[in-house]
N, C-alpha and C positions, 0 to 999 in steps of 0.2 A: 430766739426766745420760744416761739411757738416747738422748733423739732423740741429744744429739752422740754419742754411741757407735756408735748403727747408721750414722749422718751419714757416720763416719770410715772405718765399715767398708766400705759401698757407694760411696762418692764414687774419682772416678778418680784418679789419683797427678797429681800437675803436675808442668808440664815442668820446674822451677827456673829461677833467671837465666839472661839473657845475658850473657855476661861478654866486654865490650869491651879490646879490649888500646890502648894508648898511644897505639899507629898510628894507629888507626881516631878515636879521641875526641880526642889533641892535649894533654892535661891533666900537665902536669909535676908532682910532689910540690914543687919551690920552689913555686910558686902557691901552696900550701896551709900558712898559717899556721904559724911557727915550734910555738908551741903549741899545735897540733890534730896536727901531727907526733909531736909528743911525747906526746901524750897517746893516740894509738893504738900508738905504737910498743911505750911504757910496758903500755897492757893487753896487747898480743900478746905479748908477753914474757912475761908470767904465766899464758900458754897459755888466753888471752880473744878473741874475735875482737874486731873495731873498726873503724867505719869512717867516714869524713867522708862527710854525709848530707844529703841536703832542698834546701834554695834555693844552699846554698853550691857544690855539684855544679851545679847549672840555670846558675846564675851562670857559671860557669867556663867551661861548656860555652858560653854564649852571649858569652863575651869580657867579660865585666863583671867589676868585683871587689866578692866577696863584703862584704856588707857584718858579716858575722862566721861562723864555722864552728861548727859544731853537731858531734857525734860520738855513734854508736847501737853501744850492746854488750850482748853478752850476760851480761856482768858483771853482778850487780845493787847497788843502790846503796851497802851496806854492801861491798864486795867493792871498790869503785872507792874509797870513800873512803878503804881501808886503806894503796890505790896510793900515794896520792898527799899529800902533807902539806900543800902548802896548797890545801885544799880543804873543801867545806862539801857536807852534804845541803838541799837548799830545797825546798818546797811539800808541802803535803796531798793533795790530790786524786791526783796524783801524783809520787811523788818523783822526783828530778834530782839531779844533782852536778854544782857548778860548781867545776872546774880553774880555778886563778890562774897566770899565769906573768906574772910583772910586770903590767904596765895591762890584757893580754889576758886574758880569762875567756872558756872553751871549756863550753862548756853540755854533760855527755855525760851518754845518758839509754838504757835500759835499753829492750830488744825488747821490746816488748808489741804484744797483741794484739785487735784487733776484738773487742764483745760479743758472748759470744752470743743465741743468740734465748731461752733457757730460765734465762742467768744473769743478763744485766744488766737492772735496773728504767729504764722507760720510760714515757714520760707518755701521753696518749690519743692523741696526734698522733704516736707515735714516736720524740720525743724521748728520744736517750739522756740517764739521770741519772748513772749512773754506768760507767767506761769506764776501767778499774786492775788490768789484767791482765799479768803478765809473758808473754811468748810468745818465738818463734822469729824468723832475720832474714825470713823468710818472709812471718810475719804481720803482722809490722811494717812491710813494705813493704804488705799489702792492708787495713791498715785508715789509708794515710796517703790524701790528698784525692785529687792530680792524680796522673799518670802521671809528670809533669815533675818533680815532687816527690821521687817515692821512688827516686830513684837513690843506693848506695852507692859508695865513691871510697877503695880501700885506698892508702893514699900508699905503702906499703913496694911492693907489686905494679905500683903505677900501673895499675889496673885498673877497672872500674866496672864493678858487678852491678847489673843493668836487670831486674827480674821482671815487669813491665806496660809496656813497648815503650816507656816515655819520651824515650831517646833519639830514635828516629823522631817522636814527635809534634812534640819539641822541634825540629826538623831542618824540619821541617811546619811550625812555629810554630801549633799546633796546641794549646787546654787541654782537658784531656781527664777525668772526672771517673774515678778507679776504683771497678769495682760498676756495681750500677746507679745511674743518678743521681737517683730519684725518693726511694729507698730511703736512698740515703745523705743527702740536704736534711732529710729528717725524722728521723732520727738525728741529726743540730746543722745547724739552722737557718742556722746563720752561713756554712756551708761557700758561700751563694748569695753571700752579700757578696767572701767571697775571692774566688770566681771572678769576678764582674764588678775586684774589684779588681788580678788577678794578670792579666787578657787585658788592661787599660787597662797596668799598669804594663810591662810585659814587650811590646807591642806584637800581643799573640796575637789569634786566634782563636777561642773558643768553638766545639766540637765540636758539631755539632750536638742530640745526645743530651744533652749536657750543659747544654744552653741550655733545648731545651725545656720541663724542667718546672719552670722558675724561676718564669714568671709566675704561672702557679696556686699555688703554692707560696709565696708571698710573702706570704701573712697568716702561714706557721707563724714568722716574726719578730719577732710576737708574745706567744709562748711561750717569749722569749728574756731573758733577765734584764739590767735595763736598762742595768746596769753593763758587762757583756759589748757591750751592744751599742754602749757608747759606746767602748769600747778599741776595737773593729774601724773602727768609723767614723773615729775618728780617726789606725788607720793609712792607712785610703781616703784619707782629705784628706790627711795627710800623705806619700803616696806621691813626691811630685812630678811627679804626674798625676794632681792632684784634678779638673782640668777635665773629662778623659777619663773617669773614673770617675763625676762628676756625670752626666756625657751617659749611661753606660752604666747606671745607677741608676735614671734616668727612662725607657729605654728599654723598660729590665726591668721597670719597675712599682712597683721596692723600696722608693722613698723615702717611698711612702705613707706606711710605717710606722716612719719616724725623723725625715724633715723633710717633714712633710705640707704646710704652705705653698710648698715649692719650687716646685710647679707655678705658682701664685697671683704668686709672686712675679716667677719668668722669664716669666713673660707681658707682666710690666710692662717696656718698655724700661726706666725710669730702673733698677728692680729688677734687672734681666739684668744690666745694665751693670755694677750694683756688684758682684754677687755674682761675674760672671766677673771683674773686677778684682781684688778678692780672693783667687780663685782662681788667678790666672797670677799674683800676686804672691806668693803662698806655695810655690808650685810653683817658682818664680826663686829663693826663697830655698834653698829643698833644693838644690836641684841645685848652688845654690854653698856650700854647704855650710854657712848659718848658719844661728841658730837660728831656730826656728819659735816661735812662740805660740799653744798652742791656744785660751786663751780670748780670743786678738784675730779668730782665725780662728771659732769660733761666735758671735761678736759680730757677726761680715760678717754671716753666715748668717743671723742671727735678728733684723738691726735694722733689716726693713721690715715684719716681724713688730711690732714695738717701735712704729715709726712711725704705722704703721694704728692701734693702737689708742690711742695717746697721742694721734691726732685725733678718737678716738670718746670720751677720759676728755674732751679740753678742751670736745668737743662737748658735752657732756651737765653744763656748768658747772663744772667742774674751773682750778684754778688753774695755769699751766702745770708748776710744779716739781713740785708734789703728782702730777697728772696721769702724768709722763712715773715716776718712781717709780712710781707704780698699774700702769702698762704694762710695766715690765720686771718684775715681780713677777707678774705676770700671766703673761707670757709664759715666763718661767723656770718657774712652777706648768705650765702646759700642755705644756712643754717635757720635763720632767721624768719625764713620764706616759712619754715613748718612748726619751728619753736621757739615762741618769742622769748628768748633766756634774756632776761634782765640786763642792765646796761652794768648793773655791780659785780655779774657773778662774770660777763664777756671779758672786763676789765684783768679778772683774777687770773681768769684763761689764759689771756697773753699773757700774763707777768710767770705763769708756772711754764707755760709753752718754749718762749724766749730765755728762761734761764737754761734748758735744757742745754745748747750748745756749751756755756760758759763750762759748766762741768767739765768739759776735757781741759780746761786750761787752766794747768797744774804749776804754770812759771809766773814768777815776780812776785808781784802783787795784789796778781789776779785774784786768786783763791782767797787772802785777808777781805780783799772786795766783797769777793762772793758771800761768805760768811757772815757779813752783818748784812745782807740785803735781807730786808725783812718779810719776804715769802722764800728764804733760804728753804727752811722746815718741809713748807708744804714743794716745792722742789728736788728737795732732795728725796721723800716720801715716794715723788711722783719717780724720777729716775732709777728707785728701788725695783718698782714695777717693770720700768723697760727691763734691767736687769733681768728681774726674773722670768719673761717671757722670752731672754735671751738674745732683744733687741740690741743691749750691750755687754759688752762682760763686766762680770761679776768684780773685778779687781778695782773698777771705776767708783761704783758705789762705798767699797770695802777701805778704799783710801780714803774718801770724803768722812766716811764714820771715827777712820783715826786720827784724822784731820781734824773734827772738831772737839776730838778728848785728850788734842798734845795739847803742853804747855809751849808758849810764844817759840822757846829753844827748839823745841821738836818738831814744831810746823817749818822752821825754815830749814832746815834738814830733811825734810820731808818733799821739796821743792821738787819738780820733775821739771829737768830742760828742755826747754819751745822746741820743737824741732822742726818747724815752721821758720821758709827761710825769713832773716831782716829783712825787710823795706829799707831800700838805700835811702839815706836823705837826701835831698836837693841841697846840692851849695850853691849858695847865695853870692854872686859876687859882690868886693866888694865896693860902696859908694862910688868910691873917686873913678876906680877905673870903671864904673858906670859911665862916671859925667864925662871921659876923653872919649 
């Protein structure tokens, strides 16, 4: 208490925001969500300020549309939930309030402030643990990541307060980290991942200051709880610039310490092939807006991981089915160690991983089998990929697709003979000349 006290007393006054008028930024309040309207209009009327904040601002400014509006006040959260009737407080660490206005939910969350160096507990690396402080709009702008982030956007004014030049950077195409950025990586660890992933999605540039101590700073990643580190990764891949974000991951150094094969793997053309396949097709799908699959998409990732050692289980005497089970249990245990992928999405992995074999088995029954097994789809989707990275031939995929547009008559005509010798049966003898 005493350092911030003298801290406050000696330290110089700051300039406050820029405050950009209409002219200059272009930002209409129509752009800005019925209900993000409402819901600053509603606090400023109760004599609170309010304002549309963070990506939804960046976005605007950059001609994009938000992909949702966020709202920061000085309101605190019991005070906003009183505003408002349909609405909810959510989370611990710290609380929020989420505004409903029909299908739209506006996230508004309360000014808080950077730790201090004497309050908040921190781990030997720096690591903040705990980060739950209400503060001023001030603070709330310097303890947000980028420059480009902490822009406020009053819709009643048509106005934006700029406190760290983000405008210009943004203008610059420029990401730019605020603070220092050695200072602030070690404070959360993850702030390295957004940035490689907000200059891939956004088209930016990395500041230089803000690049440089990425590399060295890429083991405090794993100081990162493995949980955390698989949401962020998965909004990487899911940006719809996982391709740009892989390139910019390896550049950095990062992926040592979430998909340490990556390098192993993009060495391999067959490996490259797939995984960038993967990659431009998931990235195809965002951008047209459908859904994604996270566990078809770490399945890409992880299934020359799979591969390699399901040739080292059958090498070492393994049955093939047993085997290739041993190898995704294997690889999901090592996996695991750096990214805790959910027990729903592991689950989906094996079921697309383990159909892969069945695909060659074009005799009897099998194939009817296969066909109603209900991750057929995403199976078959996935064996597309092998194809096309030339892992299979192309003839394999190209039957299964006419496979499932013949009629019953044409699928068993369509039949391909096992050429896998029979398993002799054991004859049984019989009873009686048991019992002589």
């Amino acid at each position: 208490m005493i350092r911030k006290f003298i801290r406050r007393i000696f330290e110089k006054p700051k300039a406050g925001p820029a405050v950009l008028p209409l002219r200059k930024h272009g930002i209409h309040k129509e752009q800005v969500s019925a209900c993000a309207r409402k819901a600053t209009a509603v606090l400023q009327e109760a004599g609170f300020s309010a304002f549309v904040v963070g990506g939804a601002v960046r976005d605007l400014l950059l001609g994009k549309k938000p992909k949702d509006f966020d709202v920061a006040t000085n309101a605190d959260p019991d005070q906003v939930r009183a505003l408002f009737r349909r609405s909810r407080i959510i989370g611990r660490r710290f609380r929020l309030v989420h505004v409903m206005c029909g299908p739209e939910v506006i996230e508004v969350s309360t000014f808080r402030r950077g730790h201090e160096e004497s309050e908040s507990a921190t781990d030997e690396h720096g690591r903040v643990l705990a980060d739950n402080v209400f503060g001023n709009q001030e603070e709330d702008a310097e303890r947000r990541d980028f420059t480009v982030n902490a822009m406020f956007y009053d819709p009643s004014t048509e106005e934006i307060w700029d406190y760290h030049g983000g405008y210009e950077d943004l203008r610059a195409m420029r990401l730019k980290m605020i603070g220092d950025p050695s200072t602030r990586y070690r404070e959360d660890p993850v702030r390295m991942l957004r940035a490689v992933r907000f200059a891939a999605k956004l088209g930016m540039k990395l500041d230089s200051a803000t690049e440089a101590p990425i590399r060295n700073l890429g083991g405090l990643l794993q100081n990162v709880p493995a949980a955390r580190l698989f949401e962020e990764m998965l909004k990487l891949l899911t940006s719809g610039h996982s391709v740009e974000c892989i390139t910019e991951l390896r550049k950095a150094g990062l992926h040592h310490g979430l998909l340490p094969m990556l390098d192993v793997i993009l060495e391999q053309p067959m490996g490259e092939k797939f995984i960038l396949a993967a990659l431009r097709n998931t990235d195809l799908r965002v951008k047209e807006e459908k859904p994604v699959s996270p566990a078809f998409l770490f399945a890409s990732l992880l299934w020359h991981e799979v591969l390699a050692r399901w040739h080292k289980e059958k090498e070492e005497g393994g049955h093939p089915v047993p085997a290739l089970h041993a190898a995704m249990d294997h690889v999901i245990s090592v996996q695991q160690e750096k990214l805790a992928i959910p027990r729903r999405f592991t689950a989906t992995m094996k079921e697309i991983w383990s159909l892969q074999p069945r695909f060659a088995q074009r005799s009897g029954q099998r194939p009817f089998q296969l066909i109603e097994h209900p991750r057929f789809r995403a199976g078959y989707d996935f064996l597309m990929l092998r194809a096309e990275s030339g892992e299979v031939e192309e003839d394999l995929p190209n039957w299964w697709e006419d496979f499932q547009d013949a009629s019953a008559e044409q699928r068993k005509g369509m039949l391909v003979a096992d050429e896998a010798p029979k398993r002799r049966r054991r004859r049984r003898r019989p009873k009686a000349a048991a019992a002589e």
